[in-house]
C-alpha positions in Angstrom: -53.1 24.4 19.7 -50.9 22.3 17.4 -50.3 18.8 18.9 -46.4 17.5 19.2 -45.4 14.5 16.8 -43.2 12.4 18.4 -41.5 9.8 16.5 -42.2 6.3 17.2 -40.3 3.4 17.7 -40.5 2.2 14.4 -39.3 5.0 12.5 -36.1 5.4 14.4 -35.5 2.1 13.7 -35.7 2.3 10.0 -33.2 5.5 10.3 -30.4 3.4 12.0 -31.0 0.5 9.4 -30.7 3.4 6.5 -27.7 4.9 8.3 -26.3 1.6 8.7 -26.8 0.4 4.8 -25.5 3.7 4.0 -22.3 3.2 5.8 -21.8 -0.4 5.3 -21.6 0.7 1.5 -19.2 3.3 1.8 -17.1 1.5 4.0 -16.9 -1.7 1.3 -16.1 0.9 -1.6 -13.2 2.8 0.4 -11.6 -0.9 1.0 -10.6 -0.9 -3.0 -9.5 2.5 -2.6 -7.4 2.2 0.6 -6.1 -0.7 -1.3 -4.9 1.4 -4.3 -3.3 4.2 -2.3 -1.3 1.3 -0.3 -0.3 -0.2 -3.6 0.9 3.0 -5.0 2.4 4.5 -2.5 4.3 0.7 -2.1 5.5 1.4 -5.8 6.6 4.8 -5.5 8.7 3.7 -2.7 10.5 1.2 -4.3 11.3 3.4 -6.8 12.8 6.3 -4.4 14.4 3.5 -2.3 16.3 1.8 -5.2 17.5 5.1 -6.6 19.0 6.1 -3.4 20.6 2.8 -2.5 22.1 3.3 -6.3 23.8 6.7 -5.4 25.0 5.1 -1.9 26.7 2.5 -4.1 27.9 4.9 -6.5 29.6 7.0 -4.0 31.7 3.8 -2.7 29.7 2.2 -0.6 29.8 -1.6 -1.1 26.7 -4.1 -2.1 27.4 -6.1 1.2 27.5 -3.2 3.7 24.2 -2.0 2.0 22.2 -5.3 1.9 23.1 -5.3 5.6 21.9 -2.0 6.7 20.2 0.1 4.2 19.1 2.6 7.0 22.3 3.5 7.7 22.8 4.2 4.0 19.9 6.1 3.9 20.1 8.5 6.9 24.4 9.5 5.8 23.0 10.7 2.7 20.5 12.5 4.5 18.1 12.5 1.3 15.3 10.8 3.1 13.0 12.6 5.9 12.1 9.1 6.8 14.7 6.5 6.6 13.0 3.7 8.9 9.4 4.5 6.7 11.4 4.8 3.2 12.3 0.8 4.3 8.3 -0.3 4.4 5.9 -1.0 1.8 2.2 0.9 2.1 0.9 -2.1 4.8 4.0 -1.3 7.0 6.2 -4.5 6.4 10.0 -4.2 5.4 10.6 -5.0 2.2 13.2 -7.3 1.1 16.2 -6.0 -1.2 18.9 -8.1 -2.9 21.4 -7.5 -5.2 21.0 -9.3 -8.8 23.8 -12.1 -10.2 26.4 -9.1 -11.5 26.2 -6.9 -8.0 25.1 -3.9 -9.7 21.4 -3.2 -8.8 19.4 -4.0 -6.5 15.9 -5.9 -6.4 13.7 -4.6 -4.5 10.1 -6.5 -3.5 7.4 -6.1 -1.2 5.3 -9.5 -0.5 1.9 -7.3 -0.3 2.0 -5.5 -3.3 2.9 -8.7 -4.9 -0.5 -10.4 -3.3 -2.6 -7.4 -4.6 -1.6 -7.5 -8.0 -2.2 -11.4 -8.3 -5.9 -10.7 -6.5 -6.2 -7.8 -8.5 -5.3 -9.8 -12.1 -7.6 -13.2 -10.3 -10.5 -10.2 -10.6 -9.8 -9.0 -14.4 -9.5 -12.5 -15.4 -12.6 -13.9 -14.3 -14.3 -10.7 -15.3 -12.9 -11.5 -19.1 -14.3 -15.1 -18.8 -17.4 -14.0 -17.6 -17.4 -11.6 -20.6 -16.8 -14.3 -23.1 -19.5 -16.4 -22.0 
């Protein structure tokens, strides 16, 4: 007769602490990348916005009326699946779009994106120092 191993205690303890390690790794590398994916899909965005706020402005609409409700622009051309999503950056906040000094184009900027690439540069620089040390 063969005899039954059971596990013990301890061994199904160190399995849930390898699980745990295991996943508490992942889940710190997937932060960077969720992190990337926001970013770009922030940047993308502003370029598809800006272009179509360009062609509402250079089929007559004025600067004013599309500062002051680009949704509306959006949805009459009808270009956009997602008008009210087009208008947020990739951490779901509205950006903010102004016209520059001559009325002609617009700037578009999303407060996020901005913080990730100054913590993103605050990492490559003190990588460099470190380097040069």
């Amino acid at each position: 007769m063969k005899k039954k191993h059971a596990l013990t205690l301890l061994e199904v303890m160190i399995v849930i602490f390898l699980i745990t390690l295991i996943t508490g790794v992942i889940g710190y590398n997937m932060k960077g990348s969720l992190d990337k994916g926001k970013a770009f899909r922030t940047e993308q965005a502003v370029s598809q916005l800006q272009d179509m706020l360009l062609l509402g402005l250079s089929e007559g609409k004025k600067m004013d009326a599309i500062l002051s409700d680009p949704k509306a622009v959006l949805e009459e051309l009808g270009l956009a699946r997602d008008p009210e999503g087009l208008l947020k950056d990739g951490w779901n906040e509205k950006f903010t779009i102004t016209s520059n000094q001559n009325k002609s184009d617009f700037k578009i900027v999303s407060r996020n994106l901005n913080k990730y690439k100054e913590k993103k540069s605050g990492k490559a620089a003190v990588s460099q120092e470190s380097d040069e040390e």
